[in-house]
PDBQT receptor file of N, H, CA, C and O in Angstrom, charges set to zero:
ATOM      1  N   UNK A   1       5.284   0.359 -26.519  1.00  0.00    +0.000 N 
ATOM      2  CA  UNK A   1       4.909   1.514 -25.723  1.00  0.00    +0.000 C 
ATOM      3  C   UNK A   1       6.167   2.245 -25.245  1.00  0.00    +0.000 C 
ATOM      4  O   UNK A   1       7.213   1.612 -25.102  1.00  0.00    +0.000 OA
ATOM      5  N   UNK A   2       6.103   3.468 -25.010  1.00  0.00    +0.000 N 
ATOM      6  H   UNK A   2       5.253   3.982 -25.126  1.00  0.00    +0.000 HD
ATOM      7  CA  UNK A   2       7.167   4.397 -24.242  1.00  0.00    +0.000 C 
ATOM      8  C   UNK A   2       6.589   5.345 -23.672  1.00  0.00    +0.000 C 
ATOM      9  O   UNK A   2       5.637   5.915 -24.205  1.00  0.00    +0.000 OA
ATOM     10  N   UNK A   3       7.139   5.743 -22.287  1.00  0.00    +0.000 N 
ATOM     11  H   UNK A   3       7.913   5.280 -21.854  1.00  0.00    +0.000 HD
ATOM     12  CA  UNK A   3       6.659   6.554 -21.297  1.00  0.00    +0.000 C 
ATOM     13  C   UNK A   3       6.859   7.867 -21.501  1.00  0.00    +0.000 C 
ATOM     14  O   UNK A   3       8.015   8.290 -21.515  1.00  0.00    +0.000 OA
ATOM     15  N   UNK A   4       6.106   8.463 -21.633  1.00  0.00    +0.000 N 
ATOM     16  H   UNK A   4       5.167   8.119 -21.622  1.00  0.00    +0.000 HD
ATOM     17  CA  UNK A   4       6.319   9.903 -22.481  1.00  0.00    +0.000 C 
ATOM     18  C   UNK A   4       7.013  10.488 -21.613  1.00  0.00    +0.000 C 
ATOM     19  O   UNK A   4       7.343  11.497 -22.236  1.00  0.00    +0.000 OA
ATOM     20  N   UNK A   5       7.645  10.607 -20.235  1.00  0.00    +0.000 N 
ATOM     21  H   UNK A   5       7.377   9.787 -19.729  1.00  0.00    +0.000 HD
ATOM     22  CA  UNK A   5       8.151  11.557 -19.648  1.00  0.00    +0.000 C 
ATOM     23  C   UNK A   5      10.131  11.458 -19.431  1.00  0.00    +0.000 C 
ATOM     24  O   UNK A   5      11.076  12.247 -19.458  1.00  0.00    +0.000 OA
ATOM     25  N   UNK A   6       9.900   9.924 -19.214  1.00  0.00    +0.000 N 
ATOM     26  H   UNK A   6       9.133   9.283 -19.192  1.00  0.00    +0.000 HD
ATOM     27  CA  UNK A   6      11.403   9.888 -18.988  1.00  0.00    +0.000 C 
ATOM     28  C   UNK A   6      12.010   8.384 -20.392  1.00  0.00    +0.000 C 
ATOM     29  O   UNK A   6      12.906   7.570 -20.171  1.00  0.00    +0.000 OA
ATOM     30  N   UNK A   7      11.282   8.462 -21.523  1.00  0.00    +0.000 N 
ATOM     31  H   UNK A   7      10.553   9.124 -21.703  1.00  0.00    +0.000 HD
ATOM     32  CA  UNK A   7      11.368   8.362 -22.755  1.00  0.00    +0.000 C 
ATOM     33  C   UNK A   7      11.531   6.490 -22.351  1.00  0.00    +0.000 C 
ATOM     34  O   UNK A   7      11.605   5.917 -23.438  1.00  0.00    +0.000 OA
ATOM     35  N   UNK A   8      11.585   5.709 -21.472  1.00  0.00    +0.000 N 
ATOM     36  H   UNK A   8      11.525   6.175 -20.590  1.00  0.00    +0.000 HD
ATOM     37  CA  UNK A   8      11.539   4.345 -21.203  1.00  0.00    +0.000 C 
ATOM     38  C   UNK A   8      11.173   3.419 -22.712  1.00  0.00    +0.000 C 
ATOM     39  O   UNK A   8      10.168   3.751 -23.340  1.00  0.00    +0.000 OA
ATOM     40  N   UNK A   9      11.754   2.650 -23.057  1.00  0.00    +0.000 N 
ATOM     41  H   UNK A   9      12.570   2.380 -22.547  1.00  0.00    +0.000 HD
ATOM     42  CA  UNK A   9      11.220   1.894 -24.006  1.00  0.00    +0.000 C 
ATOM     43  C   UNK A   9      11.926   0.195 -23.619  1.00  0.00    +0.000 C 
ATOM     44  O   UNK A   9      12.727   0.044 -22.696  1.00  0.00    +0.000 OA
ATOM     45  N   UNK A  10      11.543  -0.732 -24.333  1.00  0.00    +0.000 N 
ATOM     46  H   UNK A  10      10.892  -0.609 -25.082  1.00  0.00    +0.000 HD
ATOM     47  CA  UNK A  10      11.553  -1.845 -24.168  1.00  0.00    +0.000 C 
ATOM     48  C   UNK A  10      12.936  -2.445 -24.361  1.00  0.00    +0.000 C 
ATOM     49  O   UNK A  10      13.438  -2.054 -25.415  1.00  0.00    +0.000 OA
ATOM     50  N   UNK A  11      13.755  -3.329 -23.620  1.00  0.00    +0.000 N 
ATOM     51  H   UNK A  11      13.347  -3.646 -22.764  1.00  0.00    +0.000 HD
ATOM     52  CA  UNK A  11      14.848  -3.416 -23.937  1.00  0.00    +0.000 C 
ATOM     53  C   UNK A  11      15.572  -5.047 -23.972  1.00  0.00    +0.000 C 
ATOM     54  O   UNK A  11      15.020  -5.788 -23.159  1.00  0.00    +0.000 OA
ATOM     55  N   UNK A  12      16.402  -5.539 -24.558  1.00  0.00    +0.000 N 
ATOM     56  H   UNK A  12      16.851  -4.937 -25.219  1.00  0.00    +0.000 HD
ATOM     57  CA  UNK A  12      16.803  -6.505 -25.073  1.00  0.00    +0.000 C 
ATOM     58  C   UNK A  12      17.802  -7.385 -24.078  1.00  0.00    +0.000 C 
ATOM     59  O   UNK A  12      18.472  -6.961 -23.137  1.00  0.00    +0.000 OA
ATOM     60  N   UNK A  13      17.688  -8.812 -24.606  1.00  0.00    +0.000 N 
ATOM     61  H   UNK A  13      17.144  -9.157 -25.371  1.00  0.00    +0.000 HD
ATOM     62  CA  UNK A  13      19.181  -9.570 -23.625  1.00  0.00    +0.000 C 
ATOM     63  C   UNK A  13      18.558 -10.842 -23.957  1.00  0.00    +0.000 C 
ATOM     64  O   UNK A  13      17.661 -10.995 -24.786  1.00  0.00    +0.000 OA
ATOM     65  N   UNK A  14      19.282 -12.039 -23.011  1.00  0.00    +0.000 N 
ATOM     66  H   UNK A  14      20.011 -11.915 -22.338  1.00  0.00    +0.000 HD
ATOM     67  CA  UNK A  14      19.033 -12.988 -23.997  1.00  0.00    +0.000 C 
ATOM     68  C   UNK A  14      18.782 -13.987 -22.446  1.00  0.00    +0.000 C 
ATOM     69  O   UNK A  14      19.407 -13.808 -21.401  1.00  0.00    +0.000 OA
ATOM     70  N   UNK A  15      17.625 -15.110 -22.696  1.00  0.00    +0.000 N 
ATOM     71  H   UNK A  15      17.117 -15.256 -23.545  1.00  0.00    +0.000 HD
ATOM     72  CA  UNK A  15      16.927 -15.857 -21.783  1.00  0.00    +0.000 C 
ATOM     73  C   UNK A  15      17.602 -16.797 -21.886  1.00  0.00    +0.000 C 
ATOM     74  O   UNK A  15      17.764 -17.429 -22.929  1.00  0.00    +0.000 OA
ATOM     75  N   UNK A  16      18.299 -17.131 -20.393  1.00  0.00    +0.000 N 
ATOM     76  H   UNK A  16      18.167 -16.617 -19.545  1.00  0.00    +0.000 HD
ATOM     77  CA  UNK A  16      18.867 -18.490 -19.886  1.00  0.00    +0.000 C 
ATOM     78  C   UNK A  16      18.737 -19.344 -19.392  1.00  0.00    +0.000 C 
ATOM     79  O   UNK A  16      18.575 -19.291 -18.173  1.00  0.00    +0.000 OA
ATOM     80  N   UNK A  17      18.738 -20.482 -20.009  1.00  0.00    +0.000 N 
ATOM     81  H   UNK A  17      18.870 -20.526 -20.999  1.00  0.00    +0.000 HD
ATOM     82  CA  UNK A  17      18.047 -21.697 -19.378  1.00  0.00    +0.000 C 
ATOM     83  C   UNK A  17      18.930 -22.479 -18.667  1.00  0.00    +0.000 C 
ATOM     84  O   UNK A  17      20.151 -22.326 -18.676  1.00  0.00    +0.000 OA
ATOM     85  N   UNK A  18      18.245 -23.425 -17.970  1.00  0.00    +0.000 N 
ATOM     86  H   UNK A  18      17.253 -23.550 -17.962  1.00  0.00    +0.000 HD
ATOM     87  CA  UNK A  18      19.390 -24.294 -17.344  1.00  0.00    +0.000 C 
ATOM     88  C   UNK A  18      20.094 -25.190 -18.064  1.00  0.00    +0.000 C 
ATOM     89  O   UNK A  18      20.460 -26.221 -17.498  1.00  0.00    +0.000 OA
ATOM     90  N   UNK A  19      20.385 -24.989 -19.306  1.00  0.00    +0.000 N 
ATOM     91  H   UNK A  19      20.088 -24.152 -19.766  1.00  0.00    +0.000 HD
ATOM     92  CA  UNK A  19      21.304 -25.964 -19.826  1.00  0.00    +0.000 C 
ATOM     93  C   UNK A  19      22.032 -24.829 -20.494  1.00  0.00    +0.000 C 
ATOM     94  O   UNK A  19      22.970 -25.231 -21.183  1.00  0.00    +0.000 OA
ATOM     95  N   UNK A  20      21.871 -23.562 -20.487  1.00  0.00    +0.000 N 
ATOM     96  H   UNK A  20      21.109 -23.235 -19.927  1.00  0.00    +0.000 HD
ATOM     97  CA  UNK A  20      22.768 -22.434 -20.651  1.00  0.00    +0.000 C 
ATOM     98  C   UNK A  20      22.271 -21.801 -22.030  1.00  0.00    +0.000 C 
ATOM     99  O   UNK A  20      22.625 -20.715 -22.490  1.00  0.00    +0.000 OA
ATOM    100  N   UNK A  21      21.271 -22.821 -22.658  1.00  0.00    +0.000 N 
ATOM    101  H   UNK A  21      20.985 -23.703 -22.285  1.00  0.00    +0.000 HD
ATOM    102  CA  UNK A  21      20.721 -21.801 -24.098  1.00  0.00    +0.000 C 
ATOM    103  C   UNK A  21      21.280 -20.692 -23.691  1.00  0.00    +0.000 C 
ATOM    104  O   UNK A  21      21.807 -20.416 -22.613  1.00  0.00    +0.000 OA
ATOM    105  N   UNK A  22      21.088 -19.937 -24.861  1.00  0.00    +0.000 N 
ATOM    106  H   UNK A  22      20.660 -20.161 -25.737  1.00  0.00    +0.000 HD
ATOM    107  CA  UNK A  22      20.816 -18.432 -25.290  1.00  0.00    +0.000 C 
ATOM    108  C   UNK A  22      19.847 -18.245 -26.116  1.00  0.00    +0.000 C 
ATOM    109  O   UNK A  22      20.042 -18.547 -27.293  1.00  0.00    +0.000 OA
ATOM    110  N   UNK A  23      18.521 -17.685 -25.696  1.00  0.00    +0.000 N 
ATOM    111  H   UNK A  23      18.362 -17.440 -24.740  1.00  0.00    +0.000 HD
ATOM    112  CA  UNK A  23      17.718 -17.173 -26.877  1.00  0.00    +0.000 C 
ATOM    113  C   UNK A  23      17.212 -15.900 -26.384  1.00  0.00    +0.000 C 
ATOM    114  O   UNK A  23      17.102 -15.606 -25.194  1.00  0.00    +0.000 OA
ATOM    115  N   UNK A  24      16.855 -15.028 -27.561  1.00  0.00    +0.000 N 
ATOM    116  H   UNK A  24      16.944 -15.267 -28.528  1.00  0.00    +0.000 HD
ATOM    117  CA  UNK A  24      16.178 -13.250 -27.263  1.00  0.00    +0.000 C 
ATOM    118  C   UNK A  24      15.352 -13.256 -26.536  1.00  0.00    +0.000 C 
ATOM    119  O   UNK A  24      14.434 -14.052 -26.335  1.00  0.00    +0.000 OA
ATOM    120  N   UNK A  25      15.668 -12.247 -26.042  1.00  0.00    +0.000 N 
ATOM    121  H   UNK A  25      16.413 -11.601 -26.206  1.00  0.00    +0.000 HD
ATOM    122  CA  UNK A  25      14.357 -12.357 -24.634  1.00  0.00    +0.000 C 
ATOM    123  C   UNK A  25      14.176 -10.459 -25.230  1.00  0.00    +0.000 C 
ATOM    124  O   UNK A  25      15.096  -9.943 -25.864  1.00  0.00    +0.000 OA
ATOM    125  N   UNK A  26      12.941  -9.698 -24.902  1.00  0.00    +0.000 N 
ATOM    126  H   UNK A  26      12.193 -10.117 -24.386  1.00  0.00    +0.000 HD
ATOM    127  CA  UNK A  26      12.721  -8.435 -24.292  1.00  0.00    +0.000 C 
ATOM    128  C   UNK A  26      11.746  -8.065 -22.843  1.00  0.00    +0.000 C 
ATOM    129  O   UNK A  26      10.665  -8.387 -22.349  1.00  0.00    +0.000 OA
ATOM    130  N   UNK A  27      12.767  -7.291 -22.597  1.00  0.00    +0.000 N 
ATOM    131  H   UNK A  27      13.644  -7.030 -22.998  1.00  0.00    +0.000 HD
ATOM    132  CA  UNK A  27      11.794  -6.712 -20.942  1.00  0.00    +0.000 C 
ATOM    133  C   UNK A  27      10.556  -5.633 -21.603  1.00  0.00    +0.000 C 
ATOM    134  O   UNK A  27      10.831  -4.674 -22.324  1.00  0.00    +0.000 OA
ATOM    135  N   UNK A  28       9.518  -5.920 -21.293  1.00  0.00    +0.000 N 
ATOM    136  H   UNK A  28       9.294  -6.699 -20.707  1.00  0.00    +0.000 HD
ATOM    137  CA  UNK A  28       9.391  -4.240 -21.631  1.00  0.00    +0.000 C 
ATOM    138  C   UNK A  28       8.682  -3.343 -20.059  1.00  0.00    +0.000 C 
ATOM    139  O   UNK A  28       8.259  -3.827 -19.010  1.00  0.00    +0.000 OA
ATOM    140  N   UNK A  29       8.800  -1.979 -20.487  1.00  0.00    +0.000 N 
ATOM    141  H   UNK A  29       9.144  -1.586 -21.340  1.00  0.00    +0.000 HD
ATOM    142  CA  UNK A  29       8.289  -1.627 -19.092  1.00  0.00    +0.000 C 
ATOM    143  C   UNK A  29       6.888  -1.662 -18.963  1.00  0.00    +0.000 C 
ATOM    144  O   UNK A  29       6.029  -2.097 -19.730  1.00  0.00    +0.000 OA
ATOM    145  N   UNK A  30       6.776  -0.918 -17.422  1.00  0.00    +0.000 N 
ATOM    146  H   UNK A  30       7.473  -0.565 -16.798  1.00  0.00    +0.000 HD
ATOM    147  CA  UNK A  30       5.123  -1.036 -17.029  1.00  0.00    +0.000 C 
ATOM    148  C   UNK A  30       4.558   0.032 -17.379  1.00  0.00    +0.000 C 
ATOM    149  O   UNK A  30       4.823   0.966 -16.621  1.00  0.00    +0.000 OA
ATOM    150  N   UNK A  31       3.631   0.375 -18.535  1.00  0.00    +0.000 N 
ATOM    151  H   UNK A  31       3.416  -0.384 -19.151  1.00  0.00    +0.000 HD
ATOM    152  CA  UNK A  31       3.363   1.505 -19.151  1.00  0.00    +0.000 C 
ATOM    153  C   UNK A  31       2.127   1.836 -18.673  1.00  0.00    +0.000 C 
ATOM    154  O   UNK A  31       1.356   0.881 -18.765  1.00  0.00    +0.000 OA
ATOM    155  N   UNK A  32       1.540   3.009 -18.104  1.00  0.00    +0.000 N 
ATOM    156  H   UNK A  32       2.167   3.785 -18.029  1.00  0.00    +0.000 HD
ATOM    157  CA  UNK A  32      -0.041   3.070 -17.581  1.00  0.00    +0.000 C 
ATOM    158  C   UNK A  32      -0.139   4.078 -18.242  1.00  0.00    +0.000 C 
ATOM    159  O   UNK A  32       0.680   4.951 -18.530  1.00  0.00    +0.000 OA
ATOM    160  N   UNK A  33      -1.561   3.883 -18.566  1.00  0.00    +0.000 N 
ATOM    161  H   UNK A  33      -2.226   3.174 -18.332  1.00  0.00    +0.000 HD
ATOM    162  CA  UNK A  33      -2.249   5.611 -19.090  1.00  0.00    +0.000 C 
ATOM    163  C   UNK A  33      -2.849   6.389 -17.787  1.00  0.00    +0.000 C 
ATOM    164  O   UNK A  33      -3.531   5.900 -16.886  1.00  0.00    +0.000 OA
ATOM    165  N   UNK A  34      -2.415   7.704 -17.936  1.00  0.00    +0.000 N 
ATOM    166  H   UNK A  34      -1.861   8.101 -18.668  1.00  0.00    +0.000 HD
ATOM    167  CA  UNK A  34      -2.476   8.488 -16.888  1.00  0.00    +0.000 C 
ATOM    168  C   UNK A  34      -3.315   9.864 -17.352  1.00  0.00    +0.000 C 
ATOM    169  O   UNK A  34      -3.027  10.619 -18.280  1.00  0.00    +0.000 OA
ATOM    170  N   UNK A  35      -4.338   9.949 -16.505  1.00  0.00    +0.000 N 
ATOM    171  H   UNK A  35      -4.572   9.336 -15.751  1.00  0.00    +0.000 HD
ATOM    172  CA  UNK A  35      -4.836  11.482 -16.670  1.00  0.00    +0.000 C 
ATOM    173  C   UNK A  35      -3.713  12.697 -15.680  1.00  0.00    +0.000 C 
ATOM    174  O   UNK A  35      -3.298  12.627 -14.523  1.00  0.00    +0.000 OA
ATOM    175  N   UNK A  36      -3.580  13.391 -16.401  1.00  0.00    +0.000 N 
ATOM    176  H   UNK A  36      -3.917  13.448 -17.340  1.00  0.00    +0.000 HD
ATOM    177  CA  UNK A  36      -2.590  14.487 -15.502  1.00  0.00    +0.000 C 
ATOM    178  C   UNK A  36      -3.074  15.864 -15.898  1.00  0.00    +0.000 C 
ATOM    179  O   UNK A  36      -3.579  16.206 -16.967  1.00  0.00    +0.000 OA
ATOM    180  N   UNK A  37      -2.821  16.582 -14.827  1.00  0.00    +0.000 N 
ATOM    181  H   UNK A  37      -2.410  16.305 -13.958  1.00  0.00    +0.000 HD
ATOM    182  CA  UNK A  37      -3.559  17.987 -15.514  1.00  0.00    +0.000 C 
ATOM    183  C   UNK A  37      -2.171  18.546 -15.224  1.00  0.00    +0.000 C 
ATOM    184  O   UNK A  37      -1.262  18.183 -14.477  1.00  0.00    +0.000 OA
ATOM    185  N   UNK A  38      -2.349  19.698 -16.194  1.00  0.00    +0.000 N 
ATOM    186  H   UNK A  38      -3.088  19.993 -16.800  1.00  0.00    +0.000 HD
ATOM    187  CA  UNK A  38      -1.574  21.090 -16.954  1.00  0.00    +0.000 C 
ATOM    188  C   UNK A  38      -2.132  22.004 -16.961  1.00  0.00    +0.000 C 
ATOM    189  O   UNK A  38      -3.027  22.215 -17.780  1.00  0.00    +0.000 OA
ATOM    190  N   UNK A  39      -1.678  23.071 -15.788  1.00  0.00    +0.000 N 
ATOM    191  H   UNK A  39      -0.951  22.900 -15.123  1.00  0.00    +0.000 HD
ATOM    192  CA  UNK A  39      -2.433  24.104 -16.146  1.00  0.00    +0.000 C 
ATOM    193  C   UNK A  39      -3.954  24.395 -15.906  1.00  0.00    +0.000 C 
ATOM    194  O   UNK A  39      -4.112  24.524 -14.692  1.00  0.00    +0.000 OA
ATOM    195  N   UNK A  40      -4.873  24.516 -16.430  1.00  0.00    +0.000 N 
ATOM    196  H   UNK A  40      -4.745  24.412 -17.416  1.00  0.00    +0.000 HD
ATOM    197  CA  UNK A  40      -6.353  24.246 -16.703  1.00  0.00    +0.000 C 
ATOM    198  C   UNK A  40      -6.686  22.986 -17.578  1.00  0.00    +0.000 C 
ATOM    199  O   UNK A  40      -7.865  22.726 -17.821  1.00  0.00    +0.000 OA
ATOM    200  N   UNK A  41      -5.940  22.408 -17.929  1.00  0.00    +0.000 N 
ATOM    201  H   UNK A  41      -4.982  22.619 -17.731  1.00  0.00    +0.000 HD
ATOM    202  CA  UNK A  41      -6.503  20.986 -18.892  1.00  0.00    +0.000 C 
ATOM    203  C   UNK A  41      -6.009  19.756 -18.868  1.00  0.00    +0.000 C 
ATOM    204  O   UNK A  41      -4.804  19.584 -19.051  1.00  0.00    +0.000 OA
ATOM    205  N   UNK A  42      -6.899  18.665 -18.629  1.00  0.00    +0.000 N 
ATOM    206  H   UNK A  42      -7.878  18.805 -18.480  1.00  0.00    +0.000 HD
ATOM    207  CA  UNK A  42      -6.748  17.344 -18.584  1.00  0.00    +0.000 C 
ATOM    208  C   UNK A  42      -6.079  17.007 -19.377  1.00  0.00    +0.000 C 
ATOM    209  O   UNK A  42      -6.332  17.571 -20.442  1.00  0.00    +0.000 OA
ATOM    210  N   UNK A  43      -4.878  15.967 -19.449  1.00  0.00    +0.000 N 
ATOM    211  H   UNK A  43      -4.672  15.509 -18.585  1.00  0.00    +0.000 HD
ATOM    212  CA  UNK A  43      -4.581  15.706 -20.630  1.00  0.00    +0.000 C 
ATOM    213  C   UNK A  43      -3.780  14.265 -20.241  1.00  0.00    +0.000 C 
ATOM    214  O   UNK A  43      -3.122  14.099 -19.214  1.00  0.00    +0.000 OA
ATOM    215  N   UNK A  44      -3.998  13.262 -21.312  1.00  0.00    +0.000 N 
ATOM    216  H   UNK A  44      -4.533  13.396 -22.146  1.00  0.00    +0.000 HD
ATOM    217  CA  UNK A  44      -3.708  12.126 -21.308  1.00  0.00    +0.000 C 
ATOM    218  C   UNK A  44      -2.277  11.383 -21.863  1.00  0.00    +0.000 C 
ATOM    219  O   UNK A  44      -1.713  11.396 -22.957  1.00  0.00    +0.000 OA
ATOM    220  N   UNK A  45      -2.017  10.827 -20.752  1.00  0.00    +0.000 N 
ATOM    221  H   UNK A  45      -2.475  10.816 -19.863  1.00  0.00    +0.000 HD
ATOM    222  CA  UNK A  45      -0.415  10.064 -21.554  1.00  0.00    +0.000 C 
ATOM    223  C   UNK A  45      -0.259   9.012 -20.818  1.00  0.00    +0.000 C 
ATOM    224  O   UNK A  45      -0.856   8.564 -19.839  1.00  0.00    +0.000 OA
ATOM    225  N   UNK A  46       1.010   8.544 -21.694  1.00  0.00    +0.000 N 
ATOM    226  H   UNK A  46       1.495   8.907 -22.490  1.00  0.00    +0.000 HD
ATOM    227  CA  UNK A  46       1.857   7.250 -21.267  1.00  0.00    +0.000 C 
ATOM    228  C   UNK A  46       2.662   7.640 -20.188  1.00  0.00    +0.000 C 
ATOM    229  O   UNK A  46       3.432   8.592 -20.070  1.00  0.00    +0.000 OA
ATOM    230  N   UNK A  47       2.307   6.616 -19.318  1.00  0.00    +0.000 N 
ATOM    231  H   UNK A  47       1.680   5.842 -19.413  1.00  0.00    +0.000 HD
ATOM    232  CA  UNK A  47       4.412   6.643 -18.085  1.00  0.00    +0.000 C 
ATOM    233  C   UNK A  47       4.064   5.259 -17.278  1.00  0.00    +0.000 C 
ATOM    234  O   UNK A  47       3.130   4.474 -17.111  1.00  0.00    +0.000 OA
ATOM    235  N   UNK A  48       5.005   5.407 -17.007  1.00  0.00    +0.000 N 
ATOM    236  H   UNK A  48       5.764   6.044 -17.142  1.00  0.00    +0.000 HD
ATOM    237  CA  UNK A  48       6.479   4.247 -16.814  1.00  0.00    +0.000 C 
ATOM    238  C   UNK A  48       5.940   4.297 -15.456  1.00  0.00    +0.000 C 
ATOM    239  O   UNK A  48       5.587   5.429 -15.126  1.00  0.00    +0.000 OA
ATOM    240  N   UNK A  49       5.728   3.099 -14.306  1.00  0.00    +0.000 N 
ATOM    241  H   UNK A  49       6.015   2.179 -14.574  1.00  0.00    +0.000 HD
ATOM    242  CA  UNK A  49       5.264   3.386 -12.964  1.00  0.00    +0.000 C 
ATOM    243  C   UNK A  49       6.255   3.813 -11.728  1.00  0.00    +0.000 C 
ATOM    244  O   UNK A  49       6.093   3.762 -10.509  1.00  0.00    +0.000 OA
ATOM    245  N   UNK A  50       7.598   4.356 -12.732  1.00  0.00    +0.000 N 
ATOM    246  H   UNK A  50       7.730   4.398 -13.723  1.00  0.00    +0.000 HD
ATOM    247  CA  UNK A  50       8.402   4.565 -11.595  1.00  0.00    +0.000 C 
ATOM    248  C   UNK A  50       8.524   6.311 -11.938  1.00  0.00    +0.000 C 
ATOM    249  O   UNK A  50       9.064   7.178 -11.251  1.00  0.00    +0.000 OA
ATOM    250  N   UNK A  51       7.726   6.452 -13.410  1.00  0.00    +0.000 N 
ATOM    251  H   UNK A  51       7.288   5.747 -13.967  1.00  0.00    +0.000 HD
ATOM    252  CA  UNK A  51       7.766   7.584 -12.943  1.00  0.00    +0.000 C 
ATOM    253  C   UNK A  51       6.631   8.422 -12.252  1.00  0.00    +0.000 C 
ATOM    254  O   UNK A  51       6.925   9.451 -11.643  1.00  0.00    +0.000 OA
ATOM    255  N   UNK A  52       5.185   7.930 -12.358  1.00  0.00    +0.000 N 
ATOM    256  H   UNK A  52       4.946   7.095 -12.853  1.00  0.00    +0.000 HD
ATOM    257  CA  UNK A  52       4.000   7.679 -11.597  1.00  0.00    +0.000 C 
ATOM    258  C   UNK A  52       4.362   8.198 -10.360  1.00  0.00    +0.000 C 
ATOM    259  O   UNK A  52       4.246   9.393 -10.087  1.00  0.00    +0.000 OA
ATOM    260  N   UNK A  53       4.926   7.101  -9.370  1.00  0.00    +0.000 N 
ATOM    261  H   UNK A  53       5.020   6.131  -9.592  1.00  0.00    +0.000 HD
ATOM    262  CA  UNK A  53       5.050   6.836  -8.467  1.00  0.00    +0.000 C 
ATOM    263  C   UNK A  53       6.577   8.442  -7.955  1.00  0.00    +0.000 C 
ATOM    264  O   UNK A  53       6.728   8.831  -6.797  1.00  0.00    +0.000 OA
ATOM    265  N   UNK A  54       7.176   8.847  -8.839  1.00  0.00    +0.000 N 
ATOM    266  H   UNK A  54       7.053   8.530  -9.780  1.00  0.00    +0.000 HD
ATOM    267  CA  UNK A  54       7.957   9.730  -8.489  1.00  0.00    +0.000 C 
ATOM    268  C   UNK A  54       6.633  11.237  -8.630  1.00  0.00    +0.000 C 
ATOM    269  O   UNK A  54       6.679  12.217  -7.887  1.00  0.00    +0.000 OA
ATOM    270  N   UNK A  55       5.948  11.107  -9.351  1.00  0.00    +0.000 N 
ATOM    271  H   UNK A  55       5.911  10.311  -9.955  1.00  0.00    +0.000 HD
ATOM    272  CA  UNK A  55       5.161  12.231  -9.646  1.00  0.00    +0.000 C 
ATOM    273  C   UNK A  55       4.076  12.181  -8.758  1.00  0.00    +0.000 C 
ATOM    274  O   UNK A  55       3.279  13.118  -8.788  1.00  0.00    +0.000 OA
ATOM    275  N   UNK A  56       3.897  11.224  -7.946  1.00  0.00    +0.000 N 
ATOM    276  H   UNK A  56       4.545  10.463  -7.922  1.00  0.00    +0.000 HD
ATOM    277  CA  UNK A  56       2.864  10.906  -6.332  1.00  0.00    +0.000 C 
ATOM    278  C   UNK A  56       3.612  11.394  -5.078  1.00  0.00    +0.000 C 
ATOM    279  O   UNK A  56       3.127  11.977  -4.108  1.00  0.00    +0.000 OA
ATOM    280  N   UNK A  57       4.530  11.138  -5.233  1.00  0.00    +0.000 N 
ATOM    281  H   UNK A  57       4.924  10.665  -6.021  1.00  0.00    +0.000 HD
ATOM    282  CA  UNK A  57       5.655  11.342  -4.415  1.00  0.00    +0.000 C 
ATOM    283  C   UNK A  57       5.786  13.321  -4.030  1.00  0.00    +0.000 C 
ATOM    284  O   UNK A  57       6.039  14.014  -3.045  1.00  0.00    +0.000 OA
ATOM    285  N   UNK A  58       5.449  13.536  -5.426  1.00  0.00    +0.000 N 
ATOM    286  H   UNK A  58       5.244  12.973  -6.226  1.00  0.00    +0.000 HD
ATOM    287  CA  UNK A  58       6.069  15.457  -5.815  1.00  0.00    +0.000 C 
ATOM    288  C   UNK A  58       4.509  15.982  -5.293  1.00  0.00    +0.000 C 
ATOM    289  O   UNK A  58       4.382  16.913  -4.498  1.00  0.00    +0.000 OA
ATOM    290  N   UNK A  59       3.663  15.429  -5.720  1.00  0.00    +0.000 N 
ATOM    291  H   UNK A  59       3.767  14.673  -6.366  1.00  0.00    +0.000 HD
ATOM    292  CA  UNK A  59       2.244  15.949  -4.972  1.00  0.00    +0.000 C 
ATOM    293  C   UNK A  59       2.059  16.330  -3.500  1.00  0.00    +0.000 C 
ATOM    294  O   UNK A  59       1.467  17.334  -3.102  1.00  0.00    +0.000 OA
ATOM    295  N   UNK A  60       2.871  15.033  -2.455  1.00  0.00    +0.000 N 
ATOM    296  H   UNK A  60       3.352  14.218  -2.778  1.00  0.00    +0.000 HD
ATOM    297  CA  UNK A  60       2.513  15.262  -1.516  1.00  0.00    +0.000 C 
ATOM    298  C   UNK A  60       3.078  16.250  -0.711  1.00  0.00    +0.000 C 
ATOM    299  O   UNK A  60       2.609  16.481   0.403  1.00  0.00    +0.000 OA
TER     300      UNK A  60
């Protein structure tokens, strides 16, 4: 998934254990589907909840 607004995608590094392994790990982000209107029309997408939460923020 990627957050259509501020382009977020999933990203890489490596999981450490207590004996110091190294193996691949990925984060990925928190992707929600969002109704948002434009204009006169509903329209549906991906985002990232920090950008959500910045676009709740611009409402009030």
């Amino acid at each position: 998934m990627k957050c259509d607004i501020c382009g977020k995608t999933k990203s890489f590094g490596n999981k450490v254990s207590h004996s110091m392994r190294h193996t691949k790990r990925q984060w990925r982000p928190n992707i929600q589907k969002t109704t948002v209107i434009e204009g006169d029309r509903k329209k549906q997408i991906n985002i990232c909840t920090r950008c959500l939460r910045t676009q709740t923020k611009a409402r009030a």
